[in-house]
C-alpha positions in Angstrom: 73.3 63.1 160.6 70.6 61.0 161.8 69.1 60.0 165.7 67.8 57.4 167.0 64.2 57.7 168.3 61.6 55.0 170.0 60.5 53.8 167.6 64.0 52.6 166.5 63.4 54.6 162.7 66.3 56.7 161.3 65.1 60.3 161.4 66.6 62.9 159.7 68.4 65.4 161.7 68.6 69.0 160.2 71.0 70.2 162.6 74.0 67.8 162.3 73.4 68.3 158.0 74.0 71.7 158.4 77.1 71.5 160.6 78.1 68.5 158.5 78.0 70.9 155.5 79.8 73.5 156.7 83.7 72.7 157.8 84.1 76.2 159.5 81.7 75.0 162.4 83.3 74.5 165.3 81.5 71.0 165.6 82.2 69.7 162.0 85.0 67.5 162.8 82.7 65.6 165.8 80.1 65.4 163.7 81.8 63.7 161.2 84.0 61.5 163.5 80.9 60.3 165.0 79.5 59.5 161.5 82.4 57.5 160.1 85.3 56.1 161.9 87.0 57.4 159.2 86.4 60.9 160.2 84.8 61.6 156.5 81.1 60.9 155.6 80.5 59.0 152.7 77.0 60.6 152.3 75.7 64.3 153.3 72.3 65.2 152.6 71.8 68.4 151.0 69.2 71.0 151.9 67.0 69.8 148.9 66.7 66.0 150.5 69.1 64.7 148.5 71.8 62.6 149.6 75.2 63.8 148.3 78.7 61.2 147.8 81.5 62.5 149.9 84.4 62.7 146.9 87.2 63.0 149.5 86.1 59.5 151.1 87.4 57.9 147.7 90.9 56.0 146.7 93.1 54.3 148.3 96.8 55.5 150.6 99.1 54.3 148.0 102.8 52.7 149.6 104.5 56.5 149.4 101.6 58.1 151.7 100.0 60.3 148.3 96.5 59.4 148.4 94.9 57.9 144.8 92.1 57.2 143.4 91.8 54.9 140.6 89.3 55.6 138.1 90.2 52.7 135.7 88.9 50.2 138.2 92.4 48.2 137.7 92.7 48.2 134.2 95.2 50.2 133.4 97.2 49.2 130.7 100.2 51.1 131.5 102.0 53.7 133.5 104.5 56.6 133.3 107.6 54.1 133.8 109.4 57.8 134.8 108.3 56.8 138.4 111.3 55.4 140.0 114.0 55.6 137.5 117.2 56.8 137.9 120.3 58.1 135.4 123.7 56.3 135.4 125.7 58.4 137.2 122.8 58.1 140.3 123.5 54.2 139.7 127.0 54.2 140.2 127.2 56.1 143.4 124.7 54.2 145.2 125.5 51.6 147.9 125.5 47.9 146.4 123.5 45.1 148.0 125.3 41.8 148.5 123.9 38.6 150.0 126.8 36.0 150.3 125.1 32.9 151.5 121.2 33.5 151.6 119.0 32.1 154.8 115.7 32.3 153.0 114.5 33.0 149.1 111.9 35.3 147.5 110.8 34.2 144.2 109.7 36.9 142.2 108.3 35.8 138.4 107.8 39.1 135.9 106.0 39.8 132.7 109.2 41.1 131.0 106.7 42.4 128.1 109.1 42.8 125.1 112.3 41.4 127.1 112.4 44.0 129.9 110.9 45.1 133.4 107.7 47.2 133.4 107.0 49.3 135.9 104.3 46.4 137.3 107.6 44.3 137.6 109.5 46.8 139.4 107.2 47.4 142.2 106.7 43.7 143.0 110.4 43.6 143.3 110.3 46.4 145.7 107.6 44.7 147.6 109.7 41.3 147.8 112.6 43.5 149.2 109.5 44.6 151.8 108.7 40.7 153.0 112.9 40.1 152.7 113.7 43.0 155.5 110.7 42.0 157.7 111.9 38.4 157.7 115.4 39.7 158.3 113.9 41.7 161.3 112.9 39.0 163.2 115.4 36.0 162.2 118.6 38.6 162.2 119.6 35.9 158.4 120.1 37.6 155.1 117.6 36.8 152.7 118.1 37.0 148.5 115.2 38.1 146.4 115.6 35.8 143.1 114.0 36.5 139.5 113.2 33.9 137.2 113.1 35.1 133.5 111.3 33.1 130.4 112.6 33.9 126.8 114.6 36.8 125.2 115.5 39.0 128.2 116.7 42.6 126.6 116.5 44.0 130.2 120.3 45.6 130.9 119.6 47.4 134.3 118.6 44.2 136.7 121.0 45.7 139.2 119.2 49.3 139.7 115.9 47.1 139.7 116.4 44.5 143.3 117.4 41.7 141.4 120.1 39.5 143.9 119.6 36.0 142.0 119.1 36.0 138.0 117.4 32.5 136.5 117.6 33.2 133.1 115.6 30.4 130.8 115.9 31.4 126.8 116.8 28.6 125.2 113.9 27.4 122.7 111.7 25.7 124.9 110.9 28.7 126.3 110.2 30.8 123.8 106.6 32.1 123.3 103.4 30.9 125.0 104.7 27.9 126.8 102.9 27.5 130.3 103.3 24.1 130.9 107.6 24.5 130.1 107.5 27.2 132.6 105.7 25.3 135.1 108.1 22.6 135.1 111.0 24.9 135.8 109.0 26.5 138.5 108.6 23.7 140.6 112.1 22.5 140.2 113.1 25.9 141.9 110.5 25.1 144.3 111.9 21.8 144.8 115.6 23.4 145.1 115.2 26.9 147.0 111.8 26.5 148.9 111.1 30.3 148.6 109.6 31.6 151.5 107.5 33.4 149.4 106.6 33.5 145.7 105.0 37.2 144.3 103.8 37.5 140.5 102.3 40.6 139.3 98.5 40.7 138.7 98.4 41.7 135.2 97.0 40.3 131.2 100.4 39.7 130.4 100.8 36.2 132.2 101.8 36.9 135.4 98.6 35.9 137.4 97.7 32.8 134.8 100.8 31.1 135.8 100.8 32.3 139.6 97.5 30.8 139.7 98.5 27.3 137.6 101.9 27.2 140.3 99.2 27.8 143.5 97.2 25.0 142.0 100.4 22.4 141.7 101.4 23.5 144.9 97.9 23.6 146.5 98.4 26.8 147.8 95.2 29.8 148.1 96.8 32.5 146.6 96.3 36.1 147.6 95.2 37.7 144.2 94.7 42.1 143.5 97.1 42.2 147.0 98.1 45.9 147.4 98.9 46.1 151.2 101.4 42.8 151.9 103.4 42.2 155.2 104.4 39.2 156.7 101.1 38.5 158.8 98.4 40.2 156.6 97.4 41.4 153.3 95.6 43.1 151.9 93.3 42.4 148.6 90.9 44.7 146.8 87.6 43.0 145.5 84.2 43.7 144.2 86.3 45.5 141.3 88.1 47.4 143.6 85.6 48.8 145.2 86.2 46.9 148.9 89.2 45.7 150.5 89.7 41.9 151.9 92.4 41.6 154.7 93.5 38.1 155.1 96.5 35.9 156.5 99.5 36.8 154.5 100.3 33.3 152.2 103.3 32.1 149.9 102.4 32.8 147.0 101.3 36.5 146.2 99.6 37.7 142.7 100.4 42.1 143.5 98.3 44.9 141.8 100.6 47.7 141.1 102.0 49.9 143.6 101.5 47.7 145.9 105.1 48.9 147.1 108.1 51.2 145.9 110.2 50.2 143.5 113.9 49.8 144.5 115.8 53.4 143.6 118.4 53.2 147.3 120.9 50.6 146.1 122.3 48.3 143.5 122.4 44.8 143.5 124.9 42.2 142.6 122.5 39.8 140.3 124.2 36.6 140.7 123.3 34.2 137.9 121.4 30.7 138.8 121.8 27.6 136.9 119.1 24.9 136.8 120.9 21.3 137.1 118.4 19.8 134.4 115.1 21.3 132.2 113.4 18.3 131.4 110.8 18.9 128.2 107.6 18.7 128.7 105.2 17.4 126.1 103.3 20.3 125.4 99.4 20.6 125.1 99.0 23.5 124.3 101.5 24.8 120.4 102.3 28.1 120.2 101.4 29.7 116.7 102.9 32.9 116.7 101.8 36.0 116.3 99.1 36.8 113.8 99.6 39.4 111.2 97.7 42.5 112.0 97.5 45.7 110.0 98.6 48.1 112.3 96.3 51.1 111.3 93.0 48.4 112.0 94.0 48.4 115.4 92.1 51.1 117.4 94.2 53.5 118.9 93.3 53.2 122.3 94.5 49.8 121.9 97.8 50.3 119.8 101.4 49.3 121.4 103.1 50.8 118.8 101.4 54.9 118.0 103.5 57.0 115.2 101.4 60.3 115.8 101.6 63.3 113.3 101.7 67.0 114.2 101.7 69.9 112.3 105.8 69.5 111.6 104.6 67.3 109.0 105.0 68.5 105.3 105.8 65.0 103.4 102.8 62.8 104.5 103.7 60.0 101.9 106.7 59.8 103.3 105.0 59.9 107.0 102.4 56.8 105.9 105.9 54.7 104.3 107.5 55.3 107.7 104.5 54.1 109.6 104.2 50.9 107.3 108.1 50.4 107.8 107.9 50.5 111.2 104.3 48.5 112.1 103.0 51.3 113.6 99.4 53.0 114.2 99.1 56.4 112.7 97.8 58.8 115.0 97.3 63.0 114.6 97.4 65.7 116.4 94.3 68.1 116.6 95.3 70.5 114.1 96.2 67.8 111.5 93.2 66.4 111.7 91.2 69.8 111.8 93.4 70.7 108.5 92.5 67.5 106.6 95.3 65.5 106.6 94.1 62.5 108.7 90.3 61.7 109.6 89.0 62.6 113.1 89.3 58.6 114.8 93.1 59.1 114.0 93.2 62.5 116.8 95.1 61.9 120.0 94.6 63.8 123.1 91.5 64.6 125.2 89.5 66.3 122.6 90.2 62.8 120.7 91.5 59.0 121.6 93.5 58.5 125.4 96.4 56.1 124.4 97.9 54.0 126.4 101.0 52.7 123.8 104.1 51.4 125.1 106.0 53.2 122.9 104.7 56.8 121.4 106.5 58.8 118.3 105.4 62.1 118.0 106.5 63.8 115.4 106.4 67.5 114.5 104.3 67.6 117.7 104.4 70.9 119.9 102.3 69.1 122.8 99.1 71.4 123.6 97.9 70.5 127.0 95.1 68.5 125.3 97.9 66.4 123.7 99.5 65.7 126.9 96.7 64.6 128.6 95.5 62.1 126.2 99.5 60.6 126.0 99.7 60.3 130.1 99.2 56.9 130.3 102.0 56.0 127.6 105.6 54.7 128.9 107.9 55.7 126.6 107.2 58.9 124.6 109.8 59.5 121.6 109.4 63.0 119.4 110.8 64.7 116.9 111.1 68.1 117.2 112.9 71.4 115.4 112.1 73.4 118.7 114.3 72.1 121.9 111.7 74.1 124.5 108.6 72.7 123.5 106.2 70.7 125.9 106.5 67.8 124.1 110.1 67.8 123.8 110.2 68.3 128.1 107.8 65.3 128.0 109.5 62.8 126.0 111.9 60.0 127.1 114.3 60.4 124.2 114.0 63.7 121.6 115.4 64.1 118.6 115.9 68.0 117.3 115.7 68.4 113.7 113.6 68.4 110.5 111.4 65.7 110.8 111.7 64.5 107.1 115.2 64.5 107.2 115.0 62.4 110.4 112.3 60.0 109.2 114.2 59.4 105.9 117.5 58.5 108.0 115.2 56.1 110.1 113.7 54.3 107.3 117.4 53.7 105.8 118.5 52.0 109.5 114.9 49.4 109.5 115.9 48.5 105.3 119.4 47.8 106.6 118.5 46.4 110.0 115.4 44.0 108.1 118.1 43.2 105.0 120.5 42.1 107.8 118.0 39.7 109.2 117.1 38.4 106.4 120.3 37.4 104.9 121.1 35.9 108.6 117.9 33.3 108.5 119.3 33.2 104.7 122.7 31.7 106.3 120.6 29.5 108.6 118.9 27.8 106.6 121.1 27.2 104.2 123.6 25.6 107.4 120.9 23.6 108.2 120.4 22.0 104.2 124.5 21.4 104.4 124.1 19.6 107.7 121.3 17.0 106.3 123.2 16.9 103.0 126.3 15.9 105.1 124.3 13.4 107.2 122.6 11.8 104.2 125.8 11.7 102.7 127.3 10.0 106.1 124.2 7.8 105.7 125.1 6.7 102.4 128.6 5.8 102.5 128.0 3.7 105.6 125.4 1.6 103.8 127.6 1.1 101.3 
């Protein structure tokens, strides 16, 4: 596009814009090798003087070869957790992974948001099963790619996921936000293993605060937004994503997502691990709980939890009781809200809020492409529906088919019985624990005497 004269000054050359402008010239493809070494300009200037950004030089090569470009520079909150998964009756045919005695350990630490695997979790388990077979490769010894899980685990499919080792901590001391508990259970499995690698998952949820509190006990510089990783390099994005950083591959890895496939070829035999001893740690930081939030003061492009409204709808006190029963964000579909029934910051879709919910309930929801759009980012999408071959229906996760009131009235009888149930259980527990200090008191007194 340009030549070098005497003068050593970048001129303008007319000649190579032209050519570089049009791809049916015979020369196009020299003139832009010879431009960028990536065979794509980043910059043509236009017959007006203006320079113009090459769109095809954006994104990345994503780990399946399908080339992306991320236009939420990382953030993300969550993705279709469709990618990867597989039914049952796929599960039980495939081949099952078994490691005997393992040479070498991979130390993989999730999020497990809510008690199970996201999709962030799944593809760092994939890449661990990566470093495993390149290791493997070139030291011909089986290698076993261990999880370690922190409280409630509700995750039932560790098998279909990579998982060869299970360390399972959920007994109380490990329940909530409790980095400096985990910590100490994190170096005793470095003490015990001596994992050849450890990989956490770059994400708000904990995963690279406590990768990067286990790099500084262990004095390690981690490799952080890594989404290219072999055994001698990696690969990091910075600058917001905007350059990549290729460095020596180290042991401890915090991965963007899809930084490699999640594991769909085998299942694995998730052998449990047992910890000798958990010593308690005094803790310096307490954890509170969570605060009380009213679900509808959450925006909705922030909500986990999005009970949307379509026009199916014909008892909306009904439909604001459900939403109140179940701690959810109301949200509307277009025509709702252009009827009346809910104001326009409750409207889901393009023409309204882009959700990014973990869980989605559509109800009486056809799914206009609008709709769809604005519900991509969500991972599990439930609806409601009286018509089987609607869009949303082909969307959703799990579908129900049915009159919507007669579905949300059955629903609201299972959460009173489910939240009476637990109630009368902490009921039982406490009233346990009063007989047990009346019967030590007691105890007390008769010794005394």
């Amino acid at each position: 596009m340009s030549d070098t004269h005497y003068s050593d000054v970048l001129r303008r050359d007319p000649r190579a814009e032209r050519i570089a402008r049009n791809r049916l010239h015979p020369l196009h493809a020299d003139i832009s090798n010879a431009v960028s070494a990536g065979g794509q300009m980043a910059e043509v200037r236009g017959p007006s003087g203006l320079l113009r950004k090459n769109l095809h030089t954006r994104g990345f090569i994503g780990p399946n070869g399908i080339k992306r470009i991320d236009r939420l520079k990382g953030n993300a909150n969550a993705t279709n957790s469709r990618r990867g998964a597989i039914n049952t009756q796929q599960a039980a045919l495939l081949p099952l992974h078994q490691v005997a005695e393992a040479a070498f350990t991979l130390v993989v630490v999730p999020d497990m948001v809510g008690g199970r695997l996201t999709s962030h979790d799944k593809d760092v388990l994939g890449q661990a099963h990566q470093l495993a077979r390149a290791i493997e490769a070139d030291t011909d010894a089986k290698g076993a790619v261990m999880l370690v899980a922190f409280g409630v685990c509700k995750e039932e499919n560790f098998d279909k996921a990579g998982v060869d080792r299970l360390l399972l901590l959920d007994s109380g001391e490990y329940q909530g936000y409790c980095p400096e508990q985990q910590m100490a259970a994190l170096l005793q499995v470095e003490a015990r293993f001596a994992p050849q690698y450890w990989l956490f998952p770059d994400s708000v949820h904990g995963g690279s605060d406590l990768g990067s509190r286990l790099a500084a006990r262990l004095g390690i510089r981690p490799a952080v937004h890594a989404w290219q990783v072999n055994t001698d390099t990696t690969i990091c994005r910075g600058a917001g994503g905007s350059t990549d950083i290729t460095r020596a591959t180290p042991r401890l890895l915090i991965l963007s997502q899809e930084c490699a496939n999640p594991i769909d070829e085998s299942r694995h035999e998730v052998l449990p691990v047992v910890l000798k001893s958990t010593p308690i740690v005094s803790l310096l930081l307490e954890d509170k709980g969570q605060v009380s939030v009213d679900p509808n003061a959450i925006p909705l492009a922030e909500a986990e939890f999005i009970l949307s409204a379509g026009n199916g709808i014909k008892n909306w006190d009904q439909f604001h009781t459900a939403a109140v029963a179940l701690g959810a964000t109301e949200g509307a579909s277009r025509v709702v809200v252009d009827d009346g029934y809910m104001p326009r910051f409750r409207q889901v879709g393009a023409s309204g809020t882009w959700v990014t919910a973990r869980v989605y309930l559509a109800v009486g929801i056809s799914g206009a492409i609008q709709h769809m759009q604005g519900i991509g980012q969500c991972e599990k999408v439930i609806t409601i529906n009286t018509d089987a071959g609607c869009d949303m229906v082909k969307r959703a996760d799990l579908s129900l088919i049915g009159d919507s009131e007669a579905v949300l009235l059955e629903l609201l009888k299972l959460v009173g019985a489910f939240r009476q149930q637990s109630h009368q259980g902490q009921n039982n527990v406490k009233n346990s624990e009063k007989t047990g200090v009346n019967k030590d008191t007691n105890e007390e007194a008769e010794n005394a005497a």
